[in-house]
GUROLO-679881 format. One record per residue (C-alpha): x negated, y, z negated; residue in three letters. Coordinates in steps of 0.2 Angstrom, whole numbers, padded with zeros to 4 digits, always signed. Layout:
<ketis>
XYZALA...
</ketis>
This chain:
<ketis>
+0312+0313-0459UNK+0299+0300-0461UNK+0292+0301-0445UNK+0290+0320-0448UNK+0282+0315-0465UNK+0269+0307-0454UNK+0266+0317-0443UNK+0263+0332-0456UNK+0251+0321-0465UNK+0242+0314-0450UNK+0240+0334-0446UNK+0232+0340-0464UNK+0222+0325-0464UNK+0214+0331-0446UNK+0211+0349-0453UNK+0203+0342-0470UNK+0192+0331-0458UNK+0187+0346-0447UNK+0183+0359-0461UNK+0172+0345-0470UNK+0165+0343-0454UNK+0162+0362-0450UNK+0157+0365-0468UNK+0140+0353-0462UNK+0130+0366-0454UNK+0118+0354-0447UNK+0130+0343-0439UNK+0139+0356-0434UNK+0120+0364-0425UNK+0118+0344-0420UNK+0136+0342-0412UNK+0131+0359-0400UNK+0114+0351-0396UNK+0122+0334-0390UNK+0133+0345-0379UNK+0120+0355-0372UNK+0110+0337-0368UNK+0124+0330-0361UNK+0130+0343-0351UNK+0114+0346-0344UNK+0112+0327-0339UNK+0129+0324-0331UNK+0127+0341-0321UNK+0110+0335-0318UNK+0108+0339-0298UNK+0117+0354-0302UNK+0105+0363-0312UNK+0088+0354-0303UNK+0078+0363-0294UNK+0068+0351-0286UNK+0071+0333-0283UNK+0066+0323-0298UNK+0055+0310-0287UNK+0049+0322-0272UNK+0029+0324-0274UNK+0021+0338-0269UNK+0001+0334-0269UNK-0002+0354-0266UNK+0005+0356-0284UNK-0004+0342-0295UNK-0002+0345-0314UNK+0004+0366-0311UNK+0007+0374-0326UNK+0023+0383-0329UNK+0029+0397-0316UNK+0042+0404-0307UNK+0045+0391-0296UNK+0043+0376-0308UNK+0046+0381-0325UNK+0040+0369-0333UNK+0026+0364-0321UNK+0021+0350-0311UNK+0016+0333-0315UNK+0000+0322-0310UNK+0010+0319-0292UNK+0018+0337-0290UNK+0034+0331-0297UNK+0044+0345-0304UNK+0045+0341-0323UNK+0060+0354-0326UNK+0069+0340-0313UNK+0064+0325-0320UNK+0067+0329-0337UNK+0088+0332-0333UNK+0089+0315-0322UNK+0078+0308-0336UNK+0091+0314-0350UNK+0103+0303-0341UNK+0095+0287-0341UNK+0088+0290-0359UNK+0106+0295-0366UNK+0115+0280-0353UNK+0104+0268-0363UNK+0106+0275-0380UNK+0125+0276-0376UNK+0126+0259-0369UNK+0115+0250-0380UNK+0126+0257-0393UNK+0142+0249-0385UNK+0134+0231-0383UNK+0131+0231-0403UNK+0146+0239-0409UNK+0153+0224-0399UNK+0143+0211-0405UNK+0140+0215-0424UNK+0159+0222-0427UNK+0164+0206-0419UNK+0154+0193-0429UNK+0154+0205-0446UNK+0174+0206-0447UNK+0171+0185-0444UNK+0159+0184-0458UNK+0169+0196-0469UNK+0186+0191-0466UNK+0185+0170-0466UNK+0170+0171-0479UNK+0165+0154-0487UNK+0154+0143-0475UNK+0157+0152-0459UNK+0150+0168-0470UNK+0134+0160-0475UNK+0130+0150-0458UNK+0133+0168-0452UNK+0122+0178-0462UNK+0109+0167-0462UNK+0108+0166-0445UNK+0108+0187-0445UNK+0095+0185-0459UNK+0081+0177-0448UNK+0084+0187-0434UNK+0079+0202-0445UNK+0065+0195-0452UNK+0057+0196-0432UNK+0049+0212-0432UNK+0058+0220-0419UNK+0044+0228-0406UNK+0035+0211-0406UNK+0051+0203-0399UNK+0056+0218-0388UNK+0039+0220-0380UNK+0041+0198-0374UNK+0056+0200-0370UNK+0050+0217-0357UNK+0034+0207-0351UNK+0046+0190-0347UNK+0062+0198-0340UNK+0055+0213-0333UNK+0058+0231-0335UNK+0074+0240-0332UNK+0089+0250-0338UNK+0099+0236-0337UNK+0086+0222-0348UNK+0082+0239-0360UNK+0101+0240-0364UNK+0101+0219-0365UNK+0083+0220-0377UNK+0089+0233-0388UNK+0108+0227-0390UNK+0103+0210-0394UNK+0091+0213-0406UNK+0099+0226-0418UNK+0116+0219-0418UNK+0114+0211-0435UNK+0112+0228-0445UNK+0130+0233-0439UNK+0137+0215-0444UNK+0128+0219-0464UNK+0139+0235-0463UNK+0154+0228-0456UNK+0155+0211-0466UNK+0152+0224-0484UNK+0166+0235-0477UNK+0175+0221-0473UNK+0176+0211-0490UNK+0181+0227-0499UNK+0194+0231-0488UNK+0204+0213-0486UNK+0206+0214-0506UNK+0217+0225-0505UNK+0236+0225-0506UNK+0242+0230-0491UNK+0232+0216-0485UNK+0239+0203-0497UNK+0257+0210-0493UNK+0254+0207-0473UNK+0248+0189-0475UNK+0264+0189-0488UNK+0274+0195-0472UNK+0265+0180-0460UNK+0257+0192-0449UNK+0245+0181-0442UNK+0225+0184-0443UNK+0223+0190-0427UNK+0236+0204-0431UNK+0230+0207-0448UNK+0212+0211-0441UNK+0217+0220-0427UNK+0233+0231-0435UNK+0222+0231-0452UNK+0206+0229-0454UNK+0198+0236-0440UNK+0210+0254-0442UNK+0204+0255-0460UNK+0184+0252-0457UNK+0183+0260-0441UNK+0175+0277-0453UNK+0159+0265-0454UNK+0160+0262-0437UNK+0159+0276-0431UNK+0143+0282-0441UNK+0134+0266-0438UNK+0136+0267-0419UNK+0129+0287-0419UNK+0115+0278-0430UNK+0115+0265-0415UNK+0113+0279-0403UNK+0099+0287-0410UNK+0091+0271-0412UNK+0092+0266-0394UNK+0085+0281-0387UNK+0070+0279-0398UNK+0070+0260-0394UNK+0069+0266-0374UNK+0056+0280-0377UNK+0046+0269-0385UNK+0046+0254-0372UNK+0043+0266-0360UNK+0029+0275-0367UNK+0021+0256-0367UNK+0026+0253-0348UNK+0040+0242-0352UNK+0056+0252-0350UNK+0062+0262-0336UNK+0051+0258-0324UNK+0045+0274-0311UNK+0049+0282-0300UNK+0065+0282-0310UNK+0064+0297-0322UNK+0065+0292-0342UNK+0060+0303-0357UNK+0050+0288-0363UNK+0043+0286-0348UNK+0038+0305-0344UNK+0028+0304-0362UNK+0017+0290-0352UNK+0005+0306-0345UNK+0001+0309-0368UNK-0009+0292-0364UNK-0021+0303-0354UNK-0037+0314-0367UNK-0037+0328-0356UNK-0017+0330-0353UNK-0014+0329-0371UNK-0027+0342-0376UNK-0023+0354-0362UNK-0006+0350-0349UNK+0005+0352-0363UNK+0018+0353-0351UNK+0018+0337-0344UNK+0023+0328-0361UNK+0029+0340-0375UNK+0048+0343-0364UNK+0049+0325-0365UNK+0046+0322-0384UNK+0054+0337-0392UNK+0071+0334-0380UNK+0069+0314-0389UNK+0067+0322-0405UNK+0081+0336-0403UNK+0092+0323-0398UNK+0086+0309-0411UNK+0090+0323-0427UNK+0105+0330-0418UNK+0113+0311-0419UNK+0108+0308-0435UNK+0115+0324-0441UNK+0132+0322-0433UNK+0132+0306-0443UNK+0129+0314-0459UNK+0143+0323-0455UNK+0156+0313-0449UNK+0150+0301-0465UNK+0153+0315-0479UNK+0168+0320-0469UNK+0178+0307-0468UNK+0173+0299-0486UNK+0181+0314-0493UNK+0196+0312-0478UNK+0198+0294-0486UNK+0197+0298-0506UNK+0212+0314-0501UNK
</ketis>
Protein backbone atom coordinates (compact mmCIF):
# COMPACT_ATOMS: atom_id res chain seq x y z
CA UNK A 1 0.00 0.00 0.00
CA UNK A 2 2.77 2.19 0.77
CA UNK A 3 4.66 1.47 -2.16
CA UNK A 4 1.54 2.35 -4.24
CA UNK A 5 1.19 5.64 -2.02
CA UNK A 6 4.63 6.42 -3.62
CA UNK A 7 4.25 5.64 -6.59
CA UNK A 8 0.80 7.71 -7.02
CA UNK A 9 2.77 10.76 -5.51
CA UNK A 10 5.86 10.26 -7.48
CA UNK A 11 3.22 10.42 -10.49
CA UNK A 12 1.21 13.88 -9.62
CA UNK A 13 4.48 15.24 -8.66
CA UNK A 14 5.71 14.65 -12.39
CA UNK A 15 2.48 16.16 -13.99
CA UNK A 16 2.50 19.26 -11.67
CA UNK A 17 6.28 19.54 -12.91
CA UNK A 18 5.31 19.29 -16.58
CA UNK A 19 2.21 21.65 -16.50
CA UNK A 20 4.35 24.28 -14.66
CA UNK A 21 6.73 23.61 -17.18
CA UNK A 22 4.24 23.82 -20.21
CA UNK A 23 2.50 26.82 -18.75
CA UNK A 24 6.29 28.70 -19.60
CA UNK A 25 5.76 29.57 -23.08
CA UNK A 26 9.26 30.45 -23.61
CA UNK A 27 10.79 27.52 -22.21
CA UNK A 28 8.43 25.63 -23.83
CA UNK A 29 9.50 27.82 -27.53
CA UNK A 30 13.38 27.38 -26.01
CA UNK A 31 12.92 23.34 -25.32
CA UNK A 32 11.80 23.11 -29.31
CA UNK A 33 14.71 25.14 -30.48
CA UNK A 34 17.25 23.06 -28.50
CA UNK A 35 15.72 20.19 -30.35
CA UNK A 36 15.81 21.45 -33.66
CA UNK A 37 19.78 22.47 -32.97
CA UNK A 38 20.59 19.26 -31.67
CA UNK A 39 18.98 17.44 -34.04
CA UNK A 40 20.22 19.17 -36.75
CA UNK A 41 23.98 18.76 -35.43
CA UNK A 42 24.02 14.99 -34.63
CA UNK A 43 22.20 14.27 -38.16
CA UNK A 44 24.81 16.71 -39.46
CA UNK A 45 26.17 14.61 -42.67
CA UNK A 46 22.63 13.85 -43.21
CA UNK A 47 21.25 17.14 -43.86
CA UNK A 48 24.73 18.71 -45.46
CA UNK A 49 24.85 19.33 -48.69
CA UNK A 50 28.32 19.96 -49.23
CA UNK A 51 31.34 18.98 -47.27
CA UNK A 52 31.94 21.46 -44.52
CA UNK A 53 35.69 21.75 -45.36
CA UNK A 54 35.86 21.07 -49.36
CA UNK A 55 36.69 24.75 -51.14
CA UNK A 56 35.65 25.44 -54.15
CA UNK A 57 37.69 28.80 -55.49
CA UNK A 58 35.12 29.11 -58.45
CA UNK A 59 32.49 29.95 -55.66
CA UNK A 60 34.47 32.52 -53.34
CA UNK A 61 31.99 34.42 -51.06
CA UNK A 62 28.53 33.52 -53.33
CA UNK A 63 25.56 34.72 -52.12
CA UNK A 64 22.70 32.57 -51.29
CA UNK A 65 21.15 30.30 -54.27
CA UNK A 66 19.88 27.04 -55.04
CA UNK A 67 22.85 25.15 -54.68
CA UNK A 68 24.15 26.71 -51.56
CA UNK A 69 21.63 28.34 -49.61
CA UNK A 70 23.19 30.15 -47.65
CA UNK A 71 26.29 31.00 -49.94
CA UNK A 72 29.84 30.42 -49.93
CA UNK A 73 32.58 31.62 -47.83
CA UNK A 74 35.92 33.45 -48.49
CA UNK A 75 37.27 29.76 -49.69
CA UNK A 76 34.14 28.41 -51.52
CA UNK A 77 33.07 26.58 -48.43
CA UNK A 78 29.47 25.89 -48.21
CA UNK A 79 28.27 27.92 -45.16
CA UNK A 80 24.79 25.92 -45.00
CA UNK A 81 27.58 22.85 -44.30
CA UNK A 82 29.68 24.33 -41.87
CA UNK A 83 27.23 25.82 -39.87
CA UNK A 84 25.58 22.06 -38.93
CA UNK A 85 29.19 20.37 -38.22
CA UNK A 86 29.83 23.79 -36.49
CA UNK A 87 26.61 23.24 -34.20
CA UNK A 88 28.17 20.14 -33.03
CA UNK A 89 31.41 21.24 -31.93
CA UNK A 90 29.82 24.58 -30.37
CA UNK A 91 27.07 22.40 -28.48
CA UNK A 92 29.90 19.45 -27.67
CA UNK A 93 31.72 22.19 -25.82
CA UNK A 94 28.92 23.96 -24.23
CA UNK A 95 27.73 20.45 -23.24
CA UNK A 96 31.11 19.32 -21.97
CA UNK A 97 32.32 22.19 -20.43
CA UNK A 98 29.04 22.07 -18.56
CA UNK A 99 29.87 18.40 -17.32
CA UNK A 100 33.61 19.38 -16.03
CA UNK A 101 31.95 22.16 -13.74
CA UNK A 102 29.11 20.44 -12.59
CA UNK A 103 31.79 17.99 -11.44
CA UNK A 104 34.06 20.17 -9.92
CA UNK A 105 31.88 22.84 -8.20
CA UNK A 106 29.14 20.20 -6.96
CA UNK A 107 32.12 18.30 -5.65
CA UNK A 108 33.82 20.95 -3.66
CA UNK A 109 30.36 23.03 -2.75
CA UNK A 110 28.67 20.01 -1.05
CA UNK A 111 32.50 19.82 0.87
CA UNK A 112 32.40 23.35 1.78
CA UNK A 113 28.61 23.16 2.75
CA UNK A 114 28.34 20.09 4.43
CA UNK A 115 31.85 20.03 6.95
CA UNK A 116 31.65 23.96 7.18
CA UNK A 117 34.07 25.55 9.74
CA UNK A 118 37.70 25.80 8.58
CA UNK A 119 37.40 23.63 5.50
CA UNK A 120 34.40 26.23 4.53
CA UNK A 121 36.53 29.18 4.67
CA UNK A 122 39.95 27.81 3.14
CA UNK A 123 37.35 26.77 0.46
CA UNK A 124 35.73 29.88 -0.24
CA UNK A 125 38.49 31.81 0.02
CA UNK A 126 40.33 30.06 -2.39
CA UNK A 127 36.91 30.35 -4.81
CA UNK A 128 36.91 34.09 -3.82
CA UNK A 129 40.22 34.85 -5.58
CA UNK A 130 39.79 32.83 -8.40
CA UNK A 131 36.68 35.12 -9.21
CA UNK A 132 38.19 38.14 -8.72
CA UNK A 133 40.40 37.18 -12.15
CA UNK A 134 38.53 38.59 -14.88
CA UNK A 135 37.93 35.71 -16.69
CA UNK A 136 38.76 36.48 -20.62
CA UNK A 137 42.31 37.79 -19.39
CA UNK A 138 43.00 34.30 -17.97
CA UNK A 139 41.14 32.36 -20.81
CA UNK A 140 42.95 34.33 -23.63
CA UNK A 141 46.71 33.11 -21.62
CA UNK A 142 45.71 30.15 -21.07
CA UNK A 143 44.67 29.81 -25.29
CA UNK A 144 48.00 31.62 -26.36
CA UNK A 145 50.17 29.08 -23.76
CA UNK A 146 48.24 25.65 -24.31
CA UNK A 147 47.09 26.21 -27.64
CA UNK A 148 43.78 26.04 -29.25
CA UNK A 149 41.48 23.09 -29.32
CA UNK A 150 38.25 21.59 -28.46
CA UNK A 151 39.73 19.72 -25.85
CA UNK A 152 41.94 22.93 -24.07
CA UNK A 153 38.36 25.17 -24.77
CA UNK A 154 36.38 22.50 -22.62
CA UNK A 155 39.65 22.48 -20.09
CA UNK A 156 39.86 26.67 -20.11
CA UNK A 157 36.23 27.21 -19.59
CA UNK A 158 35.53 24.27 -16.98
CA UNK A 159 38.31 25.42 -14.84
CA UNK A 160 37.72 28.73 -14.63
CA UNK A 161 33.95 28.96 -13.91
CA UNK A 162 33.63 26.04 -11.63
CA UNK A 163 33.45 28.41 -8.58
CA UNK A 164 30.03 29.99 -9.45
CA UNK A 165 28.43 26.47 -9.31
CA UNK A 166 30.28 25.67 -5.80
CA UNK A 167 28.54 29.43 -4.30
CA UNK A 168 25.22 27.86 -5.42
CA UNK A 169 25.77 24.60 -4.19
CA UNK A 170 27.53 25.34 -0.72
CA UNK A 171 23.99 27.99 -0.01
CA UNK A 172 21.88 25.06 -1.26
CA UNK A 173 23.69 22.90 0.79
CA UNK A 174 23.76 24.62 4.45
CA UNK A 175 19.87 25.17 4.05
CA UNK A 176 19.42 21.74 3.30
CA UNK A 177 21.55 19.76 6.03
CA UNK A 178 19.39 21.70 8.82
CA UNK A 179 16.97 19.96 8.23
CA UNK A 180 15.42 16.91 10.26
CA UNK A 181 15.55 14.28 8.13
CA UNK A 182 19.19 15.07 7.95
CA UNK A 183 19.51 15.12 11.80
CA UNK A 184 17.44 11.80 11.99
CA UNK A 185 19.96 10.09 9.46
CA UNK A 186 23.26 11.08 11.28
CA UNK A 187 20.82 9.84 14.49
CA UNK A 188 20.42 6.59 12.51
CA UNK A 189 24.58 6.44 11.91
CA UNK A 190 24.38 6.69 8.30
CA UNK A 191 27.66 7.62 7.63
CA UNK A 192 28.70 11.04 5.66
CA UNK A 193 29.37 9.55 2.44
CA UNK A 194 25.73 8.07 2.60
CA UNK A 195 24.15 10.92 3.99
CA UNK A 196 25.53 13.14 1.08
CA UNK A 197 24.98 10.78 -1.58
CA UNK A 198 21.31 9.30 -0.33
CA UNK A 199 20.44 12.94 0.91
CA UNK A 200 21.84 15.85 0.08
CA UNK A 201 22.60 15.60 -3.35
CA UNK A 202 18.74 13.98 -4.18
CA UNK A 203 17.32 17.08 -2.57
CA UNK A 204 19.67 19.99 -4.24
CA UNK A 205 19.78 18.41 -7.47
CA UNK A 206 16.51 21.20 -8.54
CA UNK A 207 19.75 23.83 -8.54
CA UNK A 208 21.78 21.58 -10.27
CA UNK A 209 20.05 21.29 -12.83
CA UNK A 210 19.47 25.00 -13.57
CA UNK A 211 22.96 25.99 -12.83
CA UNK A 212 24.30 23.54 -15.34
CA UNK A 213 21.66 24.90 -18.34
CA UNK A 214 23.19 28.28 -17.16
CA UNK A 215 26.66 26.40 -17.61
CA UNK A 216 25.53 25.47 -20.98
CA UNK A 217 24.82 28.64 -22.22
CA UNK A 218 27.88 30.04 -20.81
CA UNK A 219 30.20 27.79 -22.55
CA UNK A 220 28.85 28.25 -25.81
CA UNK A 221 29.40 31.91 -25.48
CA UNK A 222 32.90 31.21 -23.76
CA UNK A 223 33.87 29.15 -27.21
CA UNK A 224 32.30 31.75 -29.62
CA UNK A 225 33.90 34.19 -28.13
CA UNK A 226 37.58 32.58 -28.06
CA UNK A 227 37.02 31.68 -31.43
CA UNK A 228 36.06 34.99 -32.80
CA UNK A 229 39.74 36.13 -31.19
CA UNK A 230 41.60 32.98 -32.92
CA UNK A 231 41.90 31.11 -29.79
CA UNK A 232 39.26 28.36 -29.83
CA UNK A 233 38.50 25.77 -32.45
CA UNK A 234 41.00 26.13 -34.65
CA UNK A 235 40.17 25.86 -38.71
CA UNK A 236 39.50 23.94 -40.76
CA UNK A 237 37.37 22.58 -38.06
CA UNK A 238 33.92 24.24 -38.25
CA UNK A 239 32.89 26.24 -34.99
CA UNK A 240 30.17 28.99 -34.76
CA UNK A 241 32.64 31.26 -32.98
CA UNK A 242 34.97 30.64 -35.33
CA UNK A 243 32.74 31.09 -38.65
CA UNK A 244 31.94 34.72 -36.96
CA UNK A 245 35.90 35.37 -37.60
CA UNK A 246 34.90 36.63 -41.43
CA UNK A 247 32.63 39.86 -39.09
CA UNK A 248 36.48 41.01 -38.58
CA UNK A 249 36.53 41.86 -42.32
CA UNK A 250 34.82 45.99 -43.17
CA UNK A 251 33.56 44.90 -46.46
CA UNK A 252 32.00 41.36 -45.18
CA UNK A 253 30.27 42.91 -42.36
CA UNK A 254 28.63 45.66 -44.53
CA UNK A 255 27.72 43.54 -47.46
CA UNK A 256 28.37 39.27 -47.26
CA UNK A 257 25.85 39.21 -44.58
CA UNK A 258 25.77 35.65 -45.26
CA UNK A 259 29.05 34.74 -44.26
CA UNK A 260 28.51 35.83 -40.47
CA UNK A 261 24.85 36.52 -39.46
CA UNK A 262 23.91 32.24 -39.61
CA UNK A 263 26.61 31.85 -37.25
CA UNK A 264 25.74 34.66 -34.64
CA UNK A 265 21.84 34.31 -34.70
CA UNK A 266 22.16 30.21 -34.47
CA UNK A 267 24.66 31.36 -31.04
CA UNK A 268 22.15 33.70 -29.87
CA UNK A 269 18.99 31.33 -30.62
CA UNK A 270 20.66 28.80 -28.78
CA UNK A 271 22.24 31.00 -25.86
CA UNK A 272 18.17 32.46 -25.13
CA UNK A 273 16.73 29.06 -25.67
CA UNK A 274 19.00 27.68 -22.68
CA UNK A 275 18.37 30.34 -20.55
CA UNK A 276 14.82 30.10 -21.19
CA UNK A 277 14.52 26.41 -20.47
CA UNK A 278 16.31 27.36 -17.22
CA UNK A 279 13.61 29.81 -16.31
CA UNK A 280 11.45 27.05 -16.60
CA UNK A 281 12.77 24.20 -15.06
CA UNK A 282 13.62 26.88 -11.96
CA UNK A 283 9.78 28.10 -11.55
CA UNK A 284 8.71 24.61 -12.13
CA UNK A 285 10.27 22.79 -10.01
CA UNK A 286 10.15 25.52 -7.02
CA UNK A 287 6.51 25.16 -7.11
CA UNK A 288 7.13 21.03 -7.49
CA UNK A 289 9.17 21.55 -4.15
CA UNK A 290 6.70 23.99 -2.07
CA UNK A 291 3.53 21.20 -3.21
Amino acid sequence: MKRKQVIKNTYTSRQIFIKKFMKNKLAVVGSLIIIVFVIMAIFAPIFATFDPNTTDLLNIRTSPNKVHILGTDDLGRDIFSRLLYGGRVSIAVGVASMMLQILIGVTIGVIAGYFGGLIDKIIMRIVDIIMCFPFFVIAIALAAVIGGSITNLVLIIGMLMWPVITRIVRGEVLVTKQNEYILAAKALGFNTFEIIIHHIIPNIISAILVSSTLCIAQGILMEATLSFLGLGVNPPTPSWGNMLVAAQNMSVLSHKWWMWIPAGMSVVLIVLSVNFVGDGLRDALDVEKSV
